[in-house]
C-alpha positions as CSV (number, residue, x, y, z in Angstrom):
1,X,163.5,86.8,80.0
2,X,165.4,89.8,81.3
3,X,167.9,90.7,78.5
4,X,170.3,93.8,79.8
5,X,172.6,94.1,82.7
6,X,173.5,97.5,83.7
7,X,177.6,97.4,85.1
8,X,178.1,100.9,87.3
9,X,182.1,100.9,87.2
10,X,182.3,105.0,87.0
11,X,183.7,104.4,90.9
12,X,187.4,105.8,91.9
13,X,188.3,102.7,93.4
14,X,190.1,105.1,96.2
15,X,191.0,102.0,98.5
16,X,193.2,100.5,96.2
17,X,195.0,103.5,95.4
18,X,198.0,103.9,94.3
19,X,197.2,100.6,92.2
20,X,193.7,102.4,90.7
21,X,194.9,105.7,89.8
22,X,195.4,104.7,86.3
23,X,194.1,101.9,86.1
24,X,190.1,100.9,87.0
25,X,189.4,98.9,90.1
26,X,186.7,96.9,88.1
27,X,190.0,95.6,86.1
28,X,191.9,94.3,88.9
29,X,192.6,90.7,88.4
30,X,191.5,88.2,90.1
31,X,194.2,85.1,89.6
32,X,194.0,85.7,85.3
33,X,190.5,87.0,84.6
34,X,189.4,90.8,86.0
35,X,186.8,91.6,88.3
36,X,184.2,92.6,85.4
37,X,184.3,89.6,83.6
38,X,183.5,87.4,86.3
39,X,180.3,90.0,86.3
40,X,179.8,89.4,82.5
41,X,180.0,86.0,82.6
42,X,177.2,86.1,85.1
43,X,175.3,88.3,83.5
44,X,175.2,86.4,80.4
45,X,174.4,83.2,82.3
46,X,171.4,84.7,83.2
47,X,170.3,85.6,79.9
48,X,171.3,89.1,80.4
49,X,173.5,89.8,77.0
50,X,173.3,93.0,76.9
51,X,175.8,94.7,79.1
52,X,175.4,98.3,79.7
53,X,178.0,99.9,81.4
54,X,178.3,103.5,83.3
55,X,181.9,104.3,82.8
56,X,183.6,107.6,83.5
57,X,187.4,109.4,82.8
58,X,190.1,106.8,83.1
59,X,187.6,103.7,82.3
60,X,188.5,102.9,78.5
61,X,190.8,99.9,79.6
62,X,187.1,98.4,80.1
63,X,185.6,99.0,76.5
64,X,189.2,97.6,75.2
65,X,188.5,94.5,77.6
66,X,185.3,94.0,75.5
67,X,186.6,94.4,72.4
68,X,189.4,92.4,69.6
69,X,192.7,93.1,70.6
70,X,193.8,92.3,66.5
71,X,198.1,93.1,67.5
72,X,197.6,90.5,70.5
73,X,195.7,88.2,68.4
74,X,198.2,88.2,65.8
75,X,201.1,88.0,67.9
76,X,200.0,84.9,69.5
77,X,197.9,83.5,66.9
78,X,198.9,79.6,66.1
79,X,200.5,78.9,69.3
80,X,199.5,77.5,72.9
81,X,198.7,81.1,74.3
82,X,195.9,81.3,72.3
83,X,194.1,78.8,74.8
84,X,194.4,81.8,77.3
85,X,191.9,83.8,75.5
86,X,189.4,81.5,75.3
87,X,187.0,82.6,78.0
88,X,187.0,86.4,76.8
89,X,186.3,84.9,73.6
90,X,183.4,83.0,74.0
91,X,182.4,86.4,76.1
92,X,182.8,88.7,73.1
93,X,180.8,86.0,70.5
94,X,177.8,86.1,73.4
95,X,177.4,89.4,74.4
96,X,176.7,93.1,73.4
97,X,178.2,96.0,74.7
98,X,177.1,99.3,75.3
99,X,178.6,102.2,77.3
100,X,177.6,106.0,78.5
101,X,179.6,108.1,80.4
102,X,178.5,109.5,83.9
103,X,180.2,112.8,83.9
104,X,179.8,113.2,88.0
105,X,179.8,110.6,90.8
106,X,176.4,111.2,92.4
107,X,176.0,107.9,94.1
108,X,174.5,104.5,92.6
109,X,171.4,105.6,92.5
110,X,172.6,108.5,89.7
111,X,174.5,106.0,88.1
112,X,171.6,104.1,87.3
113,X,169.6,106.7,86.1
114,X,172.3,107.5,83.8
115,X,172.1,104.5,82.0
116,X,168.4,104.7,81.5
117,X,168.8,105.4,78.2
118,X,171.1,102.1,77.2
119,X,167.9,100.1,79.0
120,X,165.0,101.7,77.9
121,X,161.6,100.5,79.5
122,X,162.1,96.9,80.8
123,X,163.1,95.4,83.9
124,X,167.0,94.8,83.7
125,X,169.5,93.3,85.6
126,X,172.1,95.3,88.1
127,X,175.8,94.0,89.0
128,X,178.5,95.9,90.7
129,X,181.6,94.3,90.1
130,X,183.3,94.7,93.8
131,X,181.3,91.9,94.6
132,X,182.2,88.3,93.5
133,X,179.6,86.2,94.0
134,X,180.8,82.5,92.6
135,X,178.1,79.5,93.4
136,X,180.0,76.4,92.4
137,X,176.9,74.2,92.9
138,X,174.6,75.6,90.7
139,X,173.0,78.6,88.8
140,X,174.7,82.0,89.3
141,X,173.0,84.6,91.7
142,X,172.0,87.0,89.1
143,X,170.5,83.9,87.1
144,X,169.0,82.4,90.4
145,X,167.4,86.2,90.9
146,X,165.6,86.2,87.1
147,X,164.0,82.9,87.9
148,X,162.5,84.6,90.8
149,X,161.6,87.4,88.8
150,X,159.6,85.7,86.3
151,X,157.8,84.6,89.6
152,X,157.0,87.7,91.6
153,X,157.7,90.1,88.4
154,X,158.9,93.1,90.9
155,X,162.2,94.7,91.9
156,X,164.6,92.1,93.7
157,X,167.6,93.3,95.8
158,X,170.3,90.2,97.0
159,X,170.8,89.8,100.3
160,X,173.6,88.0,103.1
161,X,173.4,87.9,106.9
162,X,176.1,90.2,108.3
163,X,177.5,90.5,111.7
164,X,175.7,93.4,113.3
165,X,179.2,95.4,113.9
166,X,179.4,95.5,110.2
167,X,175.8,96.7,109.0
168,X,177.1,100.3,108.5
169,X,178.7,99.6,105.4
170,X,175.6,98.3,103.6
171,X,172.2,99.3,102.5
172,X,169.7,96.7,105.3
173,X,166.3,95.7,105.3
174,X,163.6,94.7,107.5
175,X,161.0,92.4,105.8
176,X,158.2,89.9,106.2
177,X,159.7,86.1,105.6
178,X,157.4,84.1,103.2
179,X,159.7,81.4,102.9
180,X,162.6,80.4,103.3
181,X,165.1,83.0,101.6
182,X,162.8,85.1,99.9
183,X,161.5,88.3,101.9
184,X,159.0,90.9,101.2
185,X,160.6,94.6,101.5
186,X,159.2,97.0,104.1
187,X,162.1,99.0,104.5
188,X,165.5,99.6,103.6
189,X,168.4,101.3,105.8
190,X,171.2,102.8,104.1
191,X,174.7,102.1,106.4
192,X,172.5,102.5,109.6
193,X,174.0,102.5,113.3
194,X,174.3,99.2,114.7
195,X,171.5,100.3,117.5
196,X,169.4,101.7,114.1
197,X,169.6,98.7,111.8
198,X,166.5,97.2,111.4
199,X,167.6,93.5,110.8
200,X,171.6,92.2,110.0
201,X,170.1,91.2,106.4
202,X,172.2,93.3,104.5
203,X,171.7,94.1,100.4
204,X,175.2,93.2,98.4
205,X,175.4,94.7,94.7
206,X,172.7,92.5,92.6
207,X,169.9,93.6,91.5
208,X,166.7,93.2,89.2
209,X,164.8,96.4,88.7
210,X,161.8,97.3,87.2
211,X,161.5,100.2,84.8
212,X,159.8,102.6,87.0
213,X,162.6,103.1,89.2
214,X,163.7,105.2,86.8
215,X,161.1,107.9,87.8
216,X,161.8,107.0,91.2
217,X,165.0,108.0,91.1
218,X,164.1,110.9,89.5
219,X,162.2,112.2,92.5
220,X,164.8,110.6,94.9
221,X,166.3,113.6,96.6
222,X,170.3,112.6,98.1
223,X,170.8,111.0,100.7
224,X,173.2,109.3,102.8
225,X,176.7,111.1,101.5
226,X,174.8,113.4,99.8
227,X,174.4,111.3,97.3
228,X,171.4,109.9,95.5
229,X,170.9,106.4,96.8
230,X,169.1,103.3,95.2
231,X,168.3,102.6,99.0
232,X,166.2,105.2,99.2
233,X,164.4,105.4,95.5
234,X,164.0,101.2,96.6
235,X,162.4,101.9,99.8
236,X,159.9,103.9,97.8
237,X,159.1,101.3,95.3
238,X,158.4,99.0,98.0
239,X,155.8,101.4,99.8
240,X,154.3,102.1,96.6
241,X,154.2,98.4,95.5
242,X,156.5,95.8,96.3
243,X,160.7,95.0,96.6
244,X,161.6,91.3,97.1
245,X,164.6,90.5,99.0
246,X,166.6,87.1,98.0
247,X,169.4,85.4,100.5
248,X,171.0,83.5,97.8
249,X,173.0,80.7,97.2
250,X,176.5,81.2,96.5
251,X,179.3,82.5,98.1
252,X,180.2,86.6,97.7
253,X,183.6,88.0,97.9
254,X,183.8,91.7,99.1
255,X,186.8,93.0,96.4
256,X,186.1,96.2,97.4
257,X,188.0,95.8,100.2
258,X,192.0,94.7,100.4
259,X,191.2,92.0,102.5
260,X,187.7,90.7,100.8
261,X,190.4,90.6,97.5
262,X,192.8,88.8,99.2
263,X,190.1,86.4,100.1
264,X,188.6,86.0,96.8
265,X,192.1,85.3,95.1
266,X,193.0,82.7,97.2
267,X,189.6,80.8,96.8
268,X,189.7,81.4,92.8
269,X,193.4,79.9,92.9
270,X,192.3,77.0,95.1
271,X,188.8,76.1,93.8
272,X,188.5,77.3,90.2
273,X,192.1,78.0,88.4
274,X,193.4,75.4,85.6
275,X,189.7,73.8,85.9
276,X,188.1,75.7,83.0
């Protein structure tokens, strides 16, 4: 089984400013529970128990998230607000938690690298918490994507069908169908043109990497933003061996965006809220 998750939450969070300029985007709530939970709680689903995150200035609302709060517990302790922490409970008995600080936002690609050392050499899990993905009739995505793993043992990326006007916000791949859902990589696109995307299969942020990317990231030279992009140190792991691409079940919530969070509140509220 695949035991760590990496979390890259180092991000500014610029589009919800003025709301994230003290606090972290990857804390913004969504009804009663933030953002990075929900990822946790996937993450551990999976197997995944480990959670590394790549945190940066302004993030320590995050490690205090994953930690006893012992003035909160006491305050509360014996009455019926206790029931409110009982899914960050059960979170904290689970899971570990690890951190490391990237000290410059060099794109995903550099986040990842910087939390090579809270991995070490084993395939791992990847999860960026703007994304929601909730799959009310079954296994989460990340824990759909580790079965698959222990199948074809190689990088994974998760994929969605996008409308073509929108494939320049995402990373896009053109692949070889082997069955339904599952695609072998050929290439990958970071934000391409509309009239330069190769397919409208687009990659949304989970993940299962192998330990060599590692490497490849080392000798990934920046890209797109001048940053260093996983899209690119993927691509090359796909020439070199193979990338699979998974459409998987579930719905996925863009809360990187005002209205993707809007979205996602409202079906939270409706769907999940008071059920747990």
């Amino acid at each position: 089984m695949i035991k760590k998750c990496l979390f890259p939450v180092a991000g500014y969070g610029t589009r919800f400013l003025p709301a994230t300029k003290s606090m972290p985007k990857e804390m913004l709530p969504i009804v009663n529970k933030p953002l990075v939970q929900y990822g946790v709680e996937e993450a551990i689903e999976a197997g995944m128990t480990t959670c590394a995150f790549v945190t940066g200035r302004g993030k320590r609302s995050i490690a205090d998230h994953f930690d006893i709060s012992y003035e909160l517990e006491h305050q509360i302790s014996g009455t019926g607000k206790e029931a409110y922490l009982d899914s960050i409970r059960g979170v904290l008995e689970e899971g570990v938690f690890t951190m490391v600080r990237q000290r410059e936002m060099k794109g995903l690609g550099h986040a990842i690298l910087t939390g090579r050392s809270l991995i070490g050499n084993e395939p791992f899990g990847v999860l960026l918490s703007d994304d929601l993905c909730l799959n009310a009739e079954g296994a989460s995505v990340l824990a759909q994507m580790a079965e698959l793993y222990n199948q074809f043992r190689c990088s994974i990326v998760a994929i969605q069908e996008v409308p073509m006007e929108e494939v320049h916000k995402y990373g896009v791949i053109k692949g070889e169908s082997l069955k339904d859902g599952i695609y072998r990589v050929d290439d990958m696109v970071e934000k391409p043109s509309q009239e330069d995307a190769p397919s409208n299969l687009a990659i949304i942020g989970r993940y299962i990497l192998t330990p060599d990317i590692f490497e490849i990231i080392e000798e990934t030279e920046p890209g797109a933003n001048g940053e260093i992009q996983l899209t690119d140190a993927l691509q090359t792991q796909a020439k070199r061996g193979c990338v699979m691409a998974y459409k998987f079940e579930g719905k996925r919530f863009d809360c990187g965006s005002v209205p993707g969070f809007v979205e996602a509140t409202n079906h939270v509220y409706e769907n999940y809220y008071g059920k747990d």
